[in-house]
C-alpha positions as CSV (number, residue, x, y, z in Angstrom):
1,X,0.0,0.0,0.0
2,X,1.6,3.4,-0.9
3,X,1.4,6.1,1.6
4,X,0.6,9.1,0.1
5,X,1.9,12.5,0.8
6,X,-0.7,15.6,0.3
7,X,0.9,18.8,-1.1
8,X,1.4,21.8,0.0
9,X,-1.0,24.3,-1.0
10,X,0.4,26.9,-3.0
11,X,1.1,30.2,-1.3
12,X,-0.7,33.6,-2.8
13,X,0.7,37.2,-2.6
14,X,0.2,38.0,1.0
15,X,1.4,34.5,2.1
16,X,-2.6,33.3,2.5
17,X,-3.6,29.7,0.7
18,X,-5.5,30.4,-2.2
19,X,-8.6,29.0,-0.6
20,X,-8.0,31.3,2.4
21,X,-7.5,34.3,-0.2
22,X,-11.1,33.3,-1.9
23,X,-12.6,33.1,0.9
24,X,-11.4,36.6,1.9
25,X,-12.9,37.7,-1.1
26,X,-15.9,36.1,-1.0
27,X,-17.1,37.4,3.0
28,X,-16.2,41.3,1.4
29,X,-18.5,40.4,-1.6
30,X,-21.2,38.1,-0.9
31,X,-23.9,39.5,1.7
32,X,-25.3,36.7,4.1
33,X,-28.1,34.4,2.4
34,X,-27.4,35.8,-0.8
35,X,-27.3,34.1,-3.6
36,X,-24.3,34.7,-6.2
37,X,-23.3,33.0,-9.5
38,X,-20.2,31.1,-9.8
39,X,-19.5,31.0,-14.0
40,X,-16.2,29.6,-16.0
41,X,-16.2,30.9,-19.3
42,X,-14.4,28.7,-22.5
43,X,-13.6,25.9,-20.2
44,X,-13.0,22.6,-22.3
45,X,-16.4,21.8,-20.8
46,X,-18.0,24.9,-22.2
47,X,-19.2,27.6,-20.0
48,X,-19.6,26.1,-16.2
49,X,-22.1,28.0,-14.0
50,X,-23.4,27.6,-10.7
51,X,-25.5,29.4,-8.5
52,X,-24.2,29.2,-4.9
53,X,-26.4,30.9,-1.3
54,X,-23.6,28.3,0.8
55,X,-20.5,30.6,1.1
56,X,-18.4,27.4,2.1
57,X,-19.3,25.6,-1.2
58,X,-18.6,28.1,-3.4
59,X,-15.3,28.4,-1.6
60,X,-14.6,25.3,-2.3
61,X,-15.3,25.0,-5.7
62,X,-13.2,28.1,-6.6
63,X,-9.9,26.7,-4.8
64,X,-10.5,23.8,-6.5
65,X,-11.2,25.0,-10.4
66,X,-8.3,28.3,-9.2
67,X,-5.0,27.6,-11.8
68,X,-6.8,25.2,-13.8
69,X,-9.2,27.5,-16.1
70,X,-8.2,30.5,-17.6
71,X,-10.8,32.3,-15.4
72,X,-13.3,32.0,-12.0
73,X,-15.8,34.8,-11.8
74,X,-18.4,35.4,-9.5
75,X,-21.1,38.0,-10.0
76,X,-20.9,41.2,-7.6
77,X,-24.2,41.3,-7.5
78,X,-26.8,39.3,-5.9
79,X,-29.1,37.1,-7.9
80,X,-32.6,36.0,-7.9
81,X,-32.7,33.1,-5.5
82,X,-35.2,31.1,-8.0
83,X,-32.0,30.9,-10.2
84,X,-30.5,28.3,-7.8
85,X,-33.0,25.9,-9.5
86,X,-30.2,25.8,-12.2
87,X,-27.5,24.2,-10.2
88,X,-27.8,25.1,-6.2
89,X,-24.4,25.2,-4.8
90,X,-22.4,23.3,-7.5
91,X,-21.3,23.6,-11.0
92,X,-22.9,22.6,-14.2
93,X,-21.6,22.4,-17.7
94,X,-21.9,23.8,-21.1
95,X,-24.8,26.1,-19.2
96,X,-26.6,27.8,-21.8
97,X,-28.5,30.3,-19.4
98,X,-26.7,32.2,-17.1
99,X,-27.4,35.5,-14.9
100,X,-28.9,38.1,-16.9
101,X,-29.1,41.8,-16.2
102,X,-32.7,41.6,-14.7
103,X,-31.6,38.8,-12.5
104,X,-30.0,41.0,-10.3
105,X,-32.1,41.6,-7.1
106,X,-29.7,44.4,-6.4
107,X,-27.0,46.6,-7.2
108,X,-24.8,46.6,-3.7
109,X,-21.6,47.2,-6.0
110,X,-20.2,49.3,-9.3
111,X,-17.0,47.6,-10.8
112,X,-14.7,50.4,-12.3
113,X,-12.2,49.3,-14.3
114,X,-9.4,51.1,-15.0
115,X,-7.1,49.4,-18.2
116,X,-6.6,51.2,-21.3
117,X,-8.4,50.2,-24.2
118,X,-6.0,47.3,-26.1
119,X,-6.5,44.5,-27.9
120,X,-7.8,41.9,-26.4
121,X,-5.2,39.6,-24.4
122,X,-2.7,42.4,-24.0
123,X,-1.6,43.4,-20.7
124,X,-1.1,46.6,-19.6
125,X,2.3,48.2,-19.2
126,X,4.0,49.0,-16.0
127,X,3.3,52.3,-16.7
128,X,-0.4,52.1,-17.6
129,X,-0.8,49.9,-14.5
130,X,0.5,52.7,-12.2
131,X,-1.3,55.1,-14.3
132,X,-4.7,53.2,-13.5
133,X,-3.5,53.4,-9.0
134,X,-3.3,56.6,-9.3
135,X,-6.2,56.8,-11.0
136,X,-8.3,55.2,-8.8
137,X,-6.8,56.3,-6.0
138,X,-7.4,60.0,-7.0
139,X,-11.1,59.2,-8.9
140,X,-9.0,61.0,-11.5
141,X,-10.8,60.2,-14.9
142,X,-8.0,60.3,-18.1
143,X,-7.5,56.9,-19.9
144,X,-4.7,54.5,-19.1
145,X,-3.7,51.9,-16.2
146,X,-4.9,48.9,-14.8
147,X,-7.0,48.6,-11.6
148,X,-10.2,48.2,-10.3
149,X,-12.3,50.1,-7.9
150,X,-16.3,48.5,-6.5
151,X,-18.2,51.3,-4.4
152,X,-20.7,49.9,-3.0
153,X,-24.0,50.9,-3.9
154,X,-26.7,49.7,-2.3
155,X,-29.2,50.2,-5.1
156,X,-32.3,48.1,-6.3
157,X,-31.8,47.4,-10.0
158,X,-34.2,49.6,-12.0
159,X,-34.2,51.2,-15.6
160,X,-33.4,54.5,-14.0
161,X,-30.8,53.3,-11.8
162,X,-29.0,51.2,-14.0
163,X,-29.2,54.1,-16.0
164,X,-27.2,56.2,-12.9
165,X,-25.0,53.8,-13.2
166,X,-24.3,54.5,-16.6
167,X,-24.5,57.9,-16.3
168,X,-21.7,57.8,-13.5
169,X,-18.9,55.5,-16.1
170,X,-19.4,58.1,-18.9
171,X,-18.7,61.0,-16.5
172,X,-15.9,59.1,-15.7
173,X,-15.1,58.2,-19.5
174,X,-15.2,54.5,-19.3
C-alpha cells in the first residue's frame, strides 16, 4: 500500500492559501443568504455555471477550479434566489443560461475598471498599470492603467438606476 503525501498548497501574494485568499474575497462580496453565481467561461467543458447561497461551497469549488481554467468569476451582485433551480451550490456544464441583467435583485456594488483600451489579451504596461492606481486612488478620470475600484452601492436594480449607473462611467469616461 503506498502512503501518500498531500501537497502543500500553494502560497498567494500576501502568504494566504488560495482558498483562504477566496474566501477573503468572498465574505467582502457576498452578503449573508445571498445568492451569487459562480460561472467559468471557455472551459473545455464549455461555459460552467453555478449558483451558490452556501458561502463554504462556493469556496470550495473556486480553490478547486483556481489555476486550472483561464478564469473564476463570481457575479458582484446578488441574484434571484429562483435561479438556484439551475445548479444550487455546484457547477454545471456547457450552461446555456446564465445570470442576466434583470436577474439581479440588487445593485450593492459598481465595478470600475481602469485598463486602457488594447487588444484583447494584452496586458497593460507598467506604466499604464501605475497610471490606473493613481487613477483610482485620486477618482481622476484620463485613460490608461490597470485597476479596479467597486463602491458599494446599495441600489435596487431599475431602468433608472442602471441608467445612474451609466450615467456615472461616462462622466468618468469609461
Amino acid at each position: 500500500m503506498s502512503n501518500p503525501v498531500a501537497a502543500a498548497p500553494s502560497l498567494g501574494h500576501d502568504g494566504a492559501t488560495p482558498r483562504a485568499a477566496i474566501r477573503a474575497a468572498l465574505d467582502l462580496i457576498v452578503e449573508p443568504n445571498a445568492v451569487v453565481e459562480l460561472r467559468v467561461p471557455h472551459s473545455r467543458r464549455g461555459t460552467l455555471s453555478g449558483y451558490f447561497d452556501d458561502v463554504d461551497a462556493l469556496v470550495n469549488i473556486a480553490a478547486d477550479l483556481s489555476g486550472r481554467v483561464e478564469g473564476v468569476y463570481v457575479t458582484l451582485n446578488p441574484v434571484d434566489r429562483a435561479l438556484l433551480a439551475r445548479a444550487v451550490n455546484r457547477v454545471s456544464e456547457y450552461a446555456k443560461h446564465t445570470t442576466a441583467d434583470n436577474n439581479i435583485v440588487r445593485r450593492r456594488w459598481m465595478l470600475v475598471d481602469f485598463d486602457p483600451v488594447r487588444p484583447s489579451g494584452i496586458s497593460s504596461t507598467d506604466e499604464e498599470h501605475q497610471r490606473g492606481r493613481v487613477r483610482r486612488a485620486t477618482g481622476c478620470a484620463s485613460r490608461g492603467g490597470t485597476a479596479s475600484s467597486s463602491p458599494t452601492l446599495g441600489m435596487v436594480p431599475t431602468c433608472s438606476r442602471v441608467s445612474i449607473c451609466r450615467t456615472m462611467l461616462r462622466a468618468l469616461r469609461l
